[in-house]
C-alpha positions in Angstrom: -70.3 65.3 67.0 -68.8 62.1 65.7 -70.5 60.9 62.5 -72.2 57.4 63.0 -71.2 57.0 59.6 -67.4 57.1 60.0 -67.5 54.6 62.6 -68.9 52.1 60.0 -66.7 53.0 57.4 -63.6 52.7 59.6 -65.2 49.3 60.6 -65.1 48.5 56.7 -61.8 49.6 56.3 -60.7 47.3 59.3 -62.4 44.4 57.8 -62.3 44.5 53.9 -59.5 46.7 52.9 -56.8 44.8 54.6 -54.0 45.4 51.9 -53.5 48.4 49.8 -54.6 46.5 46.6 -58.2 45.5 48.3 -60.8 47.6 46.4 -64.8 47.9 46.6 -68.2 49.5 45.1 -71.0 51.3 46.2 -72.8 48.2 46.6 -70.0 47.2 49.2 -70.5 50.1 51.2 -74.0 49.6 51.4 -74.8 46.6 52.2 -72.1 46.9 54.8 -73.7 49.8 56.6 -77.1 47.8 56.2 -76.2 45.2 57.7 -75.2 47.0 61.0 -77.7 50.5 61.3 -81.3 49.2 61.4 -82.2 52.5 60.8 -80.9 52.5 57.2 -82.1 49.8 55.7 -85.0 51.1 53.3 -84.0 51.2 49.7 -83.9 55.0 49.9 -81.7 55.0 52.1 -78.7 53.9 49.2 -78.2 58.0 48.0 -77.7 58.9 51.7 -74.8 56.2 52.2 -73.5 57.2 49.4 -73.0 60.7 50.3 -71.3 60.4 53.1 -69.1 57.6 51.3 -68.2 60.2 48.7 -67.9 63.4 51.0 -64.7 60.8 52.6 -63.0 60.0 48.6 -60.2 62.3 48.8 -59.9 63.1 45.1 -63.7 64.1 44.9 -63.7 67.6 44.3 -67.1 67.6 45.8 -66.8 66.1 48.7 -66.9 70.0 50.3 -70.3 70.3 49.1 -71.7 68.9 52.4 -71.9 71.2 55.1 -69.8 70.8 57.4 -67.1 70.0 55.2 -64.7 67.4 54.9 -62.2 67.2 57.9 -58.5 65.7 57.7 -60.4 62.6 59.7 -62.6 62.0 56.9 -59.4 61.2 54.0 -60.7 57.4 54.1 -61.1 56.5 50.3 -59.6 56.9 47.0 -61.6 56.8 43.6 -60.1 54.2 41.0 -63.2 54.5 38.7 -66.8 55.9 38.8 -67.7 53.0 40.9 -64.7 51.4 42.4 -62.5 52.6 45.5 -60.0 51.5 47.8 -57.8 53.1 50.9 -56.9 56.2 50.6 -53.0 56.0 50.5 -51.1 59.3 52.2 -47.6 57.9 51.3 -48.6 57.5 47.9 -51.6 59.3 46.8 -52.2 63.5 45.9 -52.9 65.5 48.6 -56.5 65.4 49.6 -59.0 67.9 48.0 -60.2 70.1 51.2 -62.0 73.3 50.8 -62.0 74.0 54.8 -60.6 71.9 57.5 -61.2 74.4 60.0 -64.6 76.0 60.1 -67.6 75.7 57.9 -67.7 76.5 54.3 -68.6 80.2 53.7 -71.4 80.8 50.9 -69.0 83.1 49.2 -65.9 80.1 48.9 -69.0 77.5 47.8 -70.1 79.8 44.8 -66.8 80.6 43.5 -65.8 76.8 43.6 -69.1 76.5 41.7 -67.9 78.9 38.9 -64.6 77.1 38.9 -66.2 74.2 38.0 -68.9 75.7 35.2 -66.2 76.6 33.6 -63.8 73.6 33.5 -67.0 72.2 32.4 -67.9 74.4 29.8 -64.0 73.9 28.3 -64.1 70.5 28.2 -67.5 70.2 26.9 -68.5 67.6 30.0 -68.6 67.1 33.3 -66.1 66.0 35.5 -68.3 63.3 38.1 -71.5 60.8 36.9 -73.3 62.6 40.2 -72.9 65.6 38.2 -74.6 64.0 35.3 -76.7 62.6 38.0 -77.8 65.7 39.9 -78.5 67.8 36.6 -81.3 65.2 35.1 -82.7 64.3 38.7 -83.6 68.3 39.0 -84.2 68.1 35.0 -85.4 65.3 33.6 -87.7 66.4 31.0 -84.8 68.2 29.3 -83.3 64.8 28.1 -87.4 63.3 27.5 -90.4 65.6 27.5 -92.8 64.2 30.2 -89.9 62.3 31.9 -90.5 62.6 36.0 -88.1 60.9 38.5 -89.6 57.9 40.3 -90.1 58.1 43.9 -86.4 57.7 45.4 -85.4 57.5 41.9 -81.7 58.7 42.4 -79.5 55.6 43.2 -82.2 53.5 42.9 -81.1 50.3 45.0 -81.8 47.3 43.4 -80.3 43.5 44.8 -78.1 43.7 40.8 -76.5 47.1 41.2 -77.7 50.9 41.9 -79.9 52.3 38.9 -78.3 55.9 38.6 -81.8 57.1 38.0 -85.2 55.6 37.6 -88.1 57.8 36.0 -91.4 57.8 34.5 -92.5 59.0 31.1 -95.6 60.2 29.7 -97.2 57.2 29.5 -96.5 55.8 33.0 -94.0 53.7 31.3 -90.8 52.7 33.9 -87.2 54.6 32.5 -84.0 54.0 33.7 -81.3 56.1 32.7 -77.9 54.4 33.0 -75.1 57.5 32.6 -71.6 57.4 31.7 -69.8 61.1 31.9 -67.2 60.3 29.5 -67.0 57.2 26.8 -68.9 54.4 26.7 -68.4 50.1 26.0 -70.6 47.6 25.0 -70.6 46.0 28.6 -73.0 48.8 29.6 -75.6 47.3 27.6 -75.6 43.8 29.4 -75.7 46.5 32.8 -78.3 48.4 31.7 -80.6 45.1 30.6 -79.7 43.4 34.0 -81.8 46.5 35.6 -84.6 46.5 33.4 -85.0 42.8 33.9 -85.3 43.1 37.5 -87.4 46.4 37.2 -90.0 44.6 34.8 -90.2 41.3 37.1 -90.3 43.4 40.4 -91.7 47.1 40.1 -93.6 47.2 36.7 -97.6 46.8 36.9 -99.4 44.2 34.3 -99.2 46.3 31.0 -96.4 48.7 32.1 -93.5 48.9 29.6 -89.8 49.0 30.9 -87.4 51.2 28.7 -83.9 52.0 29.1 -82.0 55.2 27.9 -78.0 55.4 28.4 -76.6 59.0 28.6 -73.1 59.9 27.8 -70.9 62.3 26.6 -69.6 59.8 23.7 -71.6 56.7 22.8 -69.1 54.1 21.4 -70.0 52.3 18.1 -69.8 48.8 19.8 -72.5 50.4 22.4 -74.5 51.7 19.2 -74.4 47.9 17.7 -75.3 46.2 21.0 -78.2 47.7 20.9 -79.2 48.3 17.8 -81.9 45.7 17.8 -83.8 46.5 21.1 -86.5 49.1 20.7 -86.9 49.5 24.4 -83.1 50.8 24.6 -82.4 54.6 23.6 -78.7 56.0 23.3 -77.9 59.9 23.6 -74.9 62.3 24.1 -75.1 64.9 26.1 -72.3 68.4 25.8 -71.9 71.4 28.1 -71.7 75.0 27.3 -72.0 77.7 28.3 -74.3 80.4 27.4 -74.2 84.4 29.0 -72.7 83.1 31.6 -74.7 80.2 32.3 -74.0 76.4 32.2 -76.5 74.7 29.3 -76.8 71.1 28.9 -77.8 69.7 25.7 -78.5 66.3 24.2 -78.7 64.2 21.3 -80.4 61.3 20.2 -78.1 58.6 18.7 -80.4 57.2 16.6 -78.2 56.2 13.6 -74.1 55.3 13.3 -71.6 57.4 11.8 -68.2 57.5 12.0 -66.8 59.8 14.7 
């Protein structure tokens, strides 16, 4: 059965990615798919679009994760960054990452892929995606905060100024949103971050309920550190991957004072 999805995304492609250079976000793919299917229009709906955007990035190592897997029809996008994509290019570009084309993905090929992963992980001390990042503290928040809950459709939280990778609660009933970077970070994320808890605090926060913000990455830069030095309601930490009896442990650390790296 043909996915309703891959006729809007070929639609996008026919209409916004006209040359090779043409580029575009999550946000693009989105509202696009809004805009046309009534029956995805609900702010929860963002994470699901997004899915089936990334399970059609050829380069996404993932994208075999959905069952059924990726098939040579769905080699539609290319990743440039975290958040930015364009047409996937078969003159130019690698090969497309395919666990299966034919048949469904066995159990047995899923968990070794897994392992495969764990362990690049575990060697390089990150991970490789930001919906790695993502996935872990949606299933775990309290490990980076104790008390910290995810917010009702918290993952991809779809906001009218960007897609909050995840919006929690703490303790207190306070709002969180984590912003997370899997590698470095730059100052730029700090005027990103403040643009979601502005909206947050003038558009989901009660009388009397605080908006914080905590950025999570595997290296916090020391322009990040200075830009927001001075805002209480701003947390920076730095997460690291190991692995431990065979099992892959994330840990983090509050950056609560600069020194040189």
């Amino acid at each position: 059965m043909r996915s309703p999805y891959l006729n809007h995304f070929e639609s996008f492609i026919d209409t916004n990615l006209t040359s090779p250079e043409a580029t575009f976000t999550k946000e693009d793919i989105i509202a696009w798919v809004q805009k046309r299917d009534s029956r995805r229009v609900k702010p929860e709906h963002a994470r699901n679009i997004i899915e089936h955007l990334l399970k059609r990035v050829t380069n996404y190592d993932l994208r075999d994760d959905n069952d059924p897997p990726s098939r040579v029809h769905d080699d539609l996008f290319f990743m440039l960054e975290p958040n930015l994509f364009r047409q996937y290019l078969p003159e130019t570009d690698p090969p497309p990452f395919h666990l299966a084309v034919v048949g469904e993905i066995s159990q047995r090929q899923r968990d070794a892929l897994k392992v495969t992963r764990i362990r690049q992980h575990a060697s390089d001390g990150r991970f490789s995606y930001e919906q790695e990042l993502q996935f872990y503290l949606k299933d775990n928040p309290a490990r980076l905060e104790q008390g910290l809950v995810l917010y009702p459709n918290g993952i991809e939280y779809w906001t009218p100024v960007g897609l909050i990778d995840l919006l929690c609660k703490d303790r207190d009933g306070n709002l969180v949103i984590l912003e997370l970077k899997v590698a470095g970070t730059s100052d730029q994320v700090s005027g990103q971050l403040q643009r979601y808890m502005g909206w947050v605090t003038s558009n989901l926060a009660s009388a009397g309920q605080k908006v914080r913000g905590i950025i999570v990455a595997q290296s916090i830069s020391e322009k990040l550190f200075w830009a927001t030095r001075r805002d209480p309601d701003v947390e920076l930490y730095e997460y690291r991957v190991e692995m431990n009896s065979g099992e892959l442990v994330v840990s983090f650390t509050k950056i609560s004072d600069w020194k040189p790296r």
